[in-house]
N, C-alpha and C positions, 0 to 999 in steps of 0.2 A: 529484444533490447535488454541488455545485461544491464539495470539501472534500479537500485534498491532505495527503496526512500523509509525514511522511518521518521513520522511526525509526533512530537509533542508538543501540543497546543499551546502551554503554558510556557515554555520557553523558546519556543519558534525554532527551535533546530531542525538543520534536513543536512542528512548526510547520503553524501554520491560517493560512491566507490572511486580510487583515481587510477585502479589499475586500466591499463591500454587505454589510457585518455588523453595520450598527447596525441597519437596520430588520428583521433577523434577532433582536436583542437584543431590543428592546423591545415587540415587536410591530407589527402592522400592523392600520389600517382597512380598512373597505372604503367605498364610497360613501353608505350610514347612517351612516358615523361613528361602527360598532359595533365592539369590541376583540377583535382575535384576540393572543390571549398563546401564546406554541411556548413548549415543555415546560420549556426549561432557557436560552431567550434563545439560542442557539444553532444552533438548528434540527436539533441531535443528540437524540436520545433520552435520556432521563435513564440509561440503564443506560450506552453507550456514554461520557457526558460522566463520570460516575459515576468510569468503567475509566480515561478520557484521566486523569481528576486524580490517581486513585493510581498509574497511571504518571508523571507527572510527579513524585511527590512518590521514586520511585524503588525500586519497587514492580510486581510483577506479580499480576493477578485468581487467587487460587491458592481465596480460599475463597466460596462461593455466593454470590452477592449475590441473595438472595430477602425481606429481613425489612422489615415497612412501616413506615411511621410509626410506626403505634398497635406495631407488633413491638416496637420499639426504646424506645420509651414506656414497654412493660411491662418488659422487660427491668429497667430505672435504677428504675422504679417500686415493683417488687416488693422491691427493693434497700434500697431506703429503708425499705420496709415499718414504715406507722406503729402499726399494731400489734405488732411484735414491741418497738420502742423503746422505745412507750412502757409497756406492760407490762412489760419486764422492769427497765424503772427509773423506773416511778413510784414504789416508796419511796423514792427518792434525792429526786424533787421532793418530798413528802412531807415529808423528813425537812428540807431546807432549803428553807425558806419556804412551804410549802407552798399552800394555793389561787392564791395572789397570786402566787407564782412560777412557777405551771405555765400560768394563764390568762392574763397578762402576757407572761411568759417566751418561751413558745411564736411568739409573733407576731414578737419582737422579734429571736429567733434565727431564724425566719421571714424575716422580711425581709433581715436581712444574709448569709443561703445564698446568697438570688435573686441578689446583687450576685456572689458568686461563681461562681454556677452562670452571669450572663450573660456577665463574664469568659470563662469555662471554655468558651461557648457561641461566640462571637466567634472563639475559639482552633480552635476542633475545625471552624470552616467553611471556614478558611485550611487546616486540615494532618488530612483526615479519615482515618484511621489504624487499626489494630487496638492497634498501641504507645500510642497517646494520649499518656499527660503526659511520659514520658520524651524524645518523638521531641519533643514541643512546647519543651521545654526543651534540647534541642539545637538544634533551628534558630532558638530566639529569642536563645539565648548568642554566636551568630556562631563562627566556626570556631577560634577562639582558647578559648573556652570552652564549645563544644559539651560535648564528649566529657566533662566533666569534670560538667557540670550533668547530662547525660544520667545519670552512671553516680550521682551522686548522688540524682538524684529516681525510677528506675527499678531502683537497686541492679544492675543488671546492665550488663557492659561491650560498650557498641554504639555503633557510629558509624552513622547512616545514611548512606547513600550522597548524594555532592554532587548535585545537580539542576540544571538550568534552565528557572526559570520560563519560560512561556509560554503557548500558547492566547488569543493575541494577539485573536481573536473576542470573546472573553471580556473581557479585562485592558482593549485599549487603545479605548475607550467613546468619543466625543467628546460626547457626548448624555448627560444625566441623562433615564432612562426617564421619571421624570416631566415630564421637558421637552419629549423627543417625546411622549410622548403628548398634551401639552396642544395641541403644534402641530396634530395627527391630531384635535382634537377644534373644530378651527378658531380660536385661541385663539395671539397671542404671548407671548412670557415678556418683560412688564413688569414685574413685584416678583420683586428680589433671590432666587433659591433661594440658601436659606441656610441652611435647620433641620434640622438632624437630628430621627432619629425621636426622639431625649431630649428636645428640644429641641418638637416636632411634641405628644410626650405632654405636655408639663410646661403649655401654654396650655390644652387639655383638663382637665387633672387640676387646675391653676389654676380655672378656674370653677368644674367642682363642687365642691370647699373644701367639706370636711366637716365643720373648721372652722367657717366662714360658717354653709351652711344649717343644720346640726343647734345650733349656737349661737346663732342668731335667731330659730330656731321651735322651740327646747327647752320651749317655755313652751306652744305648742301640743299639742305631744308630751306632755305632763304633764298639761295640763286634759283630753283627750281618751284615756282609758284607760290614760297612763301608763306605768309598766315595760313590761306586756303589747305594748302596741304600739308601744312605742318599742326593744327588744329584738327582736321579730318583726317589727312592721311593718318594720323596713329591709331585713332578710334578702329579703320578698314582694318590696318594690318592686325590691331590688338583680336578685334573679332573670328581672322581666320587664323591667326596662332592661336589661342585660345581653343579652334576647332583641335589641329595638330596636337596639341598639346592633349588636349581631352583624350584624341586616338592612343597618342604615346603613354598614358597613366592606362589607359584598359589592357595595352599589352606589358607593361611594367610590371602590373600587380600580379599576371600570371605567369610573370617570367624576370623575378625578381635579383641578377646578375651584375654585377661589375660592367658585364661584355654589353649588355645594354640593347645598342641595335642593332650588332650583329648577330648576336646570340638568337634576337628575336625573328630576324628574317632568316639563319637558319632551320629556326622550329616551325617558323611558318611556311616556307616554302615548298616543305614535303617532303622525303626523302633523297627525289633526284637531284633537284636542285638546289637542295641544304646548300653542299660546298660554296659553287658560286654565287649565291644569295651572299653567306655570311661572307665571304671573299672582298666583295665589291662592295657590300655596305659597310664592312670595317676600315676597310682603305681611303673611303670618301671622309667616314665619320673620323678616321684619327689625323687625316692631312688636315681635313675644316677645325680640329679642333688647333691641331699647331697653327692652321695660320690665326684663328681666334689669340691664341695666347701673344703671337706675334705682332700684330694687328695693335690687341689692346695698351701689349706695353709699349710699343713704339708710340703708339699715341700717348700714353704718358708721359716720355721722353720729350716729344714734342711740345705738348703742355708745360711743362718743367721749361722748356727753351722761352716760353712766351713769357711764365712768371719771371724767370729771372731777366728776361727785357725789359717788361713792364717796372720790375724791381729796378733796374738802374738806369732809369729816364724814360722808357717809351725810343718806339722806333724814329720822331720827331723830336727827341729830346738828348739822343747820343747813346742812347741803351746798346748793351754788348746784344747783338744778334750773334747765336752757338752756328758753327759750319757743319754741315752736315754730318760729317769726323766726331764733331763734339757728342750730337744728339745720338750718334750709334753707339759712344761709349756710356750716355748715360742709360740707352737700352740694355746694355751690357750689364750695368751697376744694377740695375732694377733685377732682370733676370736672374742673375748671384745671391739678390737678398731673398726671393721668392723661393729659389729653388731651397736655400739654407732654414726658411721656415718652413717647406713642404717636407723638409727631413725629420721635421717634430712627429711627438706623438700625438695619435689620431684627437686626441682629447685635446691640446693645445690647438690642432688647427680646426677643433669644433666652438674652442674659445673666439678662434681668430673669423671664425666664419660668422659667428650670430653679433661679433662685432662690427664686421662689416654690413649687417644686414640692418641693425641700429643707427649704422651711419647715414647709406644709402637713403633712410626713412627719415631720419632729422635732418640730414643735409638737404635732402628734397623741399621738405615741410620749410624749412630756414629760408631757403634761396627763394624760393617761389612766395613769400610774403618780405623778407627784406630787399631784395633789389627794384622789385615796383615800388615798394614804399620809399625809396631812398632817390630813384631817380626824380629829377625836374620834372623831365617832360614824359608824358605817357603818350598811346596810344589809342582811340576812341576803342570802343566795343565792336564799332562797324568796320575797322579797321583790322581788325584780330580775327575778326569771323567772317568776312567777304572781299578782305584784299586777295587778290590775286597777281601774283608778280609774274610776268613774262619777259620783264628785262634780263634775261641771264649771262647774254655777252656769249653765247656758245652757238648762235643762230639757230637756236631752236624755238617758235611761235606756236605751235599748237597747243591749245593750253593741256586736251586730255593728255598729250604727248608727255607735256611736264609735268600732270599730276602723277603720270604712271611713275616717273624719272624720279620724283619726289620722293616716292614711299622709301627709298630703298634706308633714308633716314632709320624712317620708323623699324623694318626690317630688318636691319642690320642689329638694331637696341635690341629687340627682341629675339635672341639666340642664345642657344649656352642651356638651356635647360633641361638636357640633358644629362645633366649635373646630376641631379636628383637618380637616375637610373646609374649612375657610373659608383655613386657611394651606397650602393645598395646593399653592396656585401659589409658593410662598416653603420650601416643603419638600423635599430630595433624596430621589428615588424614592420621591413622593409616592404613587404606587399599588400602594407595599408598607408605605409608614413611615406614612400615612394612614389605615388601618384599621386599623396598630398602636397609633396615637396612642388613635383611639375607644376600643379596644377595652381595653387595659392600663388607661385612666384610669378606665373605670367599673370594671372587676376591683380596682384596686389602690384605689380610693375606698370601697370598700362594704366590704374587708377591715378596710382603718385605721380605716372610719368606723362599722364595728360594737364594734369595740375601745374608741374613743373615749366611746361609747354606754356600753360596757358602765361603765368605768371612773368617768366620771362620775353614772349612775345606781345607783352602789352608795355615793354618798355622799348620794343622798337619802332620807330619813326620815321631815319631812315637808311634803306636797307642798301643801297648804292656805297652811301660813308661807311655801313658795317664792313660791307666784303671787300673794299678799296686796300690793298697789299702798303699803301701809302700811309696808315690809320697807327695810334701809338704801338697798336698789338700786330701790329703787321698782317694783318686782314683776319684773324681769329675773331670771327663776330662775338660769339657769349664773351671772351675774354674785355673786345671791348665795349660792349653793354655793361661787364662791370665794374670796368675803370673810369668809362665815365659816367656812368651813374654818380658812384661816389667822388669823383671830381668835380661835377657841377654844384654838387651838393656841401664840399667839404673844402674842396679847392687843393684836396691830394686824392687822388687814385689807390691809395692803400688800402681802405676799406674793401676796396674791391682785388686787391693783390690776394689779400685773405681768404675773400670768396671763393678765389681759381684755387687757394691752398684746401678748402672742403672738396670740391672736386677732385683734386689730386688726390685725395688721402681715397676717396671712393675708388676713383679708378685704380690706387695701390691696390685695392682690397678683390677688385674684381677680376685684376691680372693676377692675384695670388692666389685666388679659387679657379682661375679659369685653369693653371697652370697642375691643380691637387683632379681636377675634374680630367686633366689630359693625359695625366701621370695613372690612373686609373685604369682606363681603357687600353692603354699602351700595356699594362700589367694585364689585363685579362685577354688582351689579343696575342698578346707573349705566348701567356700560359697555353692559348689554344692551339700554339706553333705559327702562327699565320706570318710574326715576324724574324728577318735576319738574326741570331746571336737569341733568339726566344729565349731557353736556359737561361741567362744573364740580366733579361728584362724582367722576367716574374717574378723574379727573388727578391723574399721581405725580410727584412732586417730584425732583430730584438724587438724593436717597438713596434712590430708587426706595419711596417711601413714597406711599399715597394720604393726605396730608395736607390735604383738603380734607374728607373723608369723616370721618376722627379728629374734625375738628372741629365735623362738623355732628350726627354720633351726641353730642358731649359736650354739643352744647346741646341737642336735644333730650331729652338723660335728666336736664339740669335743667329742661326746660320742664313734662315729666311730674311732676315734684315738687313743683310748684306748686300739685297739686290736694289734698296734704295742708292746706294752709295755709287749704281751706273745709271739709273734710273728712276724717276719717283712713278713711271707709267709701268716699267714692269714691278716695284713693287705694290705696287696695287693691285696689280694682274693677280699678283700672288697671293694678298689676302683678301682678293673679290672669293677666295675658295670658304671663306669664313663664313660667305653667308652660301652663296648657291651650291654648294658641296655639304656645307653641315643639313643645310633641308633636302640635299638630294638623299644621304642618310637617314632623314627622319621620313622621308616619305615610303622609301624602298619598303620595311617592314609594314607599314602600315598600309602599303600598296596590296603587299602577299594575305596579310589578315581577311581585306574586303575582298580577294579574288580566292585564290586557292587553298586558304586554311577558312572562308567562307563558313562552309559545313562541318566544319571541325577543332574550331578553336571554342580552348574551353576557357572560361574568364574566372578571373581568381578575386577576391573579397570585393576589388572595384573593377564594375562595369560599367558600361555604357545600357545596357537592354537591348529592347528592339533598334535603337536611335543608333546603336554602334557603327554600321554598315552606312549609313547615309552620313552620320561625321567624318568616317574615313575616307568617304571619295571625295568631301569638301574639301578634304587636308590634301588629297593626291593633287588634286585640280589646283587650288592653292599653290603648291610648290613646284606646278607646272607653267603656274600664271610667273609667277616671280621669278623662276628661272630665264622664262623667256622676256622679260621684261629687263632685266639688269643684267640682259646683254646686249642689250637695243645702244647704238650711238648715242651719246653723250654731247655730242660737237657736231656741228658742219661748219666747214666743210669738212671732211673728213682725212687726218693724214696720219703718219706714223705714230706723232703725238698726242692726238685726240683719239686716234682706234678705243674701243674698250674691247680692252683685251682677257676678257671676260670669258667667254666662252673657249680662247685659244689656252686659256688657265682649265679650266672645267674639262676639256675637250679632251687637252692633252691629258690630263691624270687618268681619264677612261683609257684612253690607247694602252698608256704604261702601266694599268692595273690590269686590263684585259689581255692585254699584248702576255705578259708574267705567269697570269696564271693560265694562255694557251701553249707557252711556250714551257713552262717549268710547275707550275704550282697544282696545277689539277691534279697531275699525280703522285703528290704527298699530302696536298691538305683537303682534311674530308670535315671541318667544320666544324664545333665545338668539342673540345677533347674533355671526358669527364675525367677527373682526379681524388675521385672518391678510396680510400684504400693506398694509395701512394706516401711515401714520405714525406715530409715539410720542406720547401727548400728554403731555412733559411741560411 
């Protein structure tokens, strides 16, 4: 080990030599193009790096260092201990405000710890210490008010001893890991790294907008079993995305690309079946995602038709109802402004992204305690949590039937997360901040978005009047839960006009990253040749932007919009590919990991462990169940009208992807193209 140390006790200096230590950092290939990651980027042992840093910080190893992860987990865990809390002051919630302040309460103080606890987590990686907040508050005061914040925040008088940094292996990096390693994976850095992991989450947690999907398909959620499955269903779905997701951050972090999950079931499938692997996964993954972008602004459109009803009377009151014509032009309008901010630089739409991911989280947090509070009449506790609605008017009775029918609510919210792998070439330490992004935006989406749930289904009553096409909102259930909420209460429905306008602003935000997340992938499947005119799609502009790709995904998710205007059954056929086409993409790599790269897959900074192989067949099986499930009849009896035309959407895109590449594509495309050494195309 070429590592020279040279200690002086009295000023705690250690100096590492930095020659050949970036590919020490960040790991190294071998000739597969498979990721060897060393223990601590250093090529020390994590115990030794461990020792270097509390000597550095001016310190000597005096006590064990034996406790693990999960040790140190329980330790803070047991501390907190939510049992002793909340028992011994639940009459306190009780006594002030009772259910609404403890089932409200709880998330809201929830949320604002984590901000602390990342804070406090951020601190403790810089100055890892047995003193903690005292020593942190010395060395953040600078030596003029060390001593003085220490003896205040630890009540005891201590100076730690001065230090100098260094472990120069470490500190002076010339390479963002995810920049070698995209080099390592034959690939150069043409789009801006610019994201942070905030930054990395907030496009992920932007799509799935809990917001968006459970506000577009609340009216599903209610014809189909209702509280029951709108209350449980998200929990099931939240727990086996959350598997998917888990599988997708393990092979993320080892194959840190734009191309995402084509790239991935290339590598994984093996050498024969690279081509077709990547082939079939990138053609599922880029239709589900255009129809996702289609999908969610057309529902905005829609939305937008309800507010401005609601806005000039209500459908009982003379309000302008928009004709179909009207709603595809304000698709139109949406798609124009999207694609014109997707043309910004990376850093503008990093602004626009962690603002949409502050929205999402206060508009949640807002609606979910102002509209039960503002409504008259509530719903009991045993009504929110053990109704079960079988009325749905579609002659379906079997309740399991309708719970299955129900989830697709939840399902639907929960997609788009693969965001987080698409901006990987544009994100710092993409194959650590990468499968953070995936993985925090489904956690933190399913938390908010059961709260949301809960908040808003306890102001329903009843749900026949919600979904009634006769009702001021023209049967848009949430719409009218919040106009007459605030019209019972105020004797005008505008309070609640305002509400739908939080919503709208969210679902702008989550059509304008779904649209940066689609533009992406269409630029890295370019690049691999796999699409028509490729040359013309990969190309990034000055601001290191693929601005030809932004704009070809926005005309496409208007050209799919078009098929409402003969149809509102074929277009839904169309963007049923949104959800059973984007998880037939996420499952295909994750399919090839647990089978035939089995023995061979190398995992990069984030793993799973031994647990990898058993989350990965959960997720397969998952996306087996929900496939066959959301294309089960909808209606009986059954006619041209009621068909779900689900599977004949899914069905047909295999024929013509398959059909393509037996007929033309196999022999030119052989699966990711490296471009290491090539010229820029901007």
């Amino acid at each position: 080990m070429d590592l020279e140390l040279s200690t002086e006790v009295s000023t705690h200096t250690w100096h590492v030599p930095t020659e050949n230590m970036e590919s020490r950092i960040v790991g190294h290939g071998d000739e597969s193009g498979q990721y060897h990651q060393l223990s601590d980027g250093t090529g020390l042992s994590n115990e030794i790096c461990d020792d270097l840093k509390l000597n550095e910080l001016g310190y000597k190893q005096e006590l064990h260092r034996s406790l693990s992860l999960v040790a140190n987990f329980s330790m803070t865990f047991s501390i907190i201990s939510v049992i002793t809390g909340i028992t011994t002051l639940y009459n306190t919630g009780l006594t002030f405000g009772g259910t609404v302040s403890m089932v409200y309460g709880w998330p809201i103080a929830g949320f604002f710890t984590l901000f602390v606890g990342l804070s406090m987590s951020e601190i403790c990686s810089a100055y890892p210490t047995a003193a903690g907040l005292y020593f942190w508050s010395a060395k953040l005061c600078g030596n003029k008010w060390g001593p003085f914040a220490s003896w205040l925040t630890g009540c005891i008088s201590t100076k730690p001893n001065s230090f100098t940094m260094s472990c120069r292996g470490v500190q002076n990096v010339s390479k963002d890991s995810g920049h070698s390693r995209l080099n390592e994976l034959g690939y150069k850095q043409e789009l801006k790294r610019d994201l942070s992991v905030l930054s990395n989450f907030a496009f992920s947690f932007s799509i799935i907008s809990v917001l968006t999907g459970i506000t577009t398909l609340y009216n599903s959620g209610l014809r189909f079993g209702g509280p029951v499955v709108l209350v449980y269903g998200w929990l099931v779905a939240g727990i086996f995305t959350m598997a998917v997701g888990l599988s997708m951050a393990e092979i993320c972090s080892s194959y840190p690309t734009s191309g995402g999950l084509y790239y991935w079931s290339a590598k994984l499938a093996g050498h024969t079946w690279a081509p077709f692997a990547s082939w079939i996964t990138g053609w599922y993954n880029i239709v589900g995602q255009w129809a996702v972008t289609t999908s969610v602004n057309f529902s905005l459109a829609q939305l937008i038709q309800v507010i401005i009803l609601l806005s000039t009377g209500g459908k009982n009151g003379g309000g302008y109802v928009a004709s179909k014509y009207m709603v595809l032009v304000i698709h139109a309008g949406l798609l124009l402004v999207h694609a014109i901010i997707n043309s910004l630089p990376i850093s503008w739409l990093s602004f626009f992204g962690q603002l949409a991911a502050a929205w999402n989280i206060l508009g949640v947090f807002f609606l979910m305690i102002c509209i039960p509070l503002v409504a008259k009449q509530r719903a009991s506790a045993e009504f929110v949590f053990t109704h079960f609605n079988t009325d749905n008017g579609e002659g379906i009775n079997s309740k399991p039937y309708i719970f299955l029918i129900g989830l697709l609510m939840s399902q639907y919210t929960l997609t788009g997360y693969d965001a987080s792998a698409h901006m990987s070439e544009e994100t710092k330490s993409a194959d650590i901040n990468g499968p953070k992004g995936i993985i925090s935006s489904i956690g933190i989406s399913v938390i908010v978005g059961w709260g949301y749930l809960l908040g808003i289904t306890f102001t329903v009553t009843d749900i026949p009047q919600l979904l009634n096409p006769d009702n001021d909102a023209g049967g848009y259930a949430i719409a009218e839960i919040f106009y007459q909420a605030f019209k019972s209460r105020f004797g005008s429905g505008t309070g609640g006009i305002i509400c739908l306008l939080v919503v709208a602003v969210a679902i702008f935000f989550c059509a304008m990253s779904s649209l940066t997340s689609n533009s992406r992938m269409v630029y890295a499947f370019s690049r691999d040749g796999a699409m028509p005119l490729s040359s013309l799609w990969h190309k990034v502009n000055q601001q290191e932007v693929p601005i030809y790709a932004v704009w070809l995904s926005a005309f496409i998710a208007f050209c799919m919009a078009l098929t409402s205007l003969g149809s509102i059954v074929a277009f839904q056929a169309m963007t049923s590919i949104a959800v059973i086409g984007l998880y037939i993409a996420y499952a295909l790599p994750i399919f090839f990991r647990v089978t035939l790269a089995r023995k061979t897959f190398v995992p990069g900074p984030f793993n799973l462990g031994r647990y990898g192989i058993v989350i990965g067949w959960i997720s397969v099986l998952w996306v087996i169940t929900i496939s066959v499930l959301f294309s089960l009849p909808v209606a009986y009896p059954i006619t041209d009208q009621t068909l779900n035309y689900t599977p004949v959407a899914v069905g047909g895109l295999f024929i013509i992807v398959v059909s393509y590449w037996i007929v033309n594509a196999r022999y030119w495309f052989k699966g990711p193209v490296t471009n290491v050494g090539t010229t820029s195309n901007v």
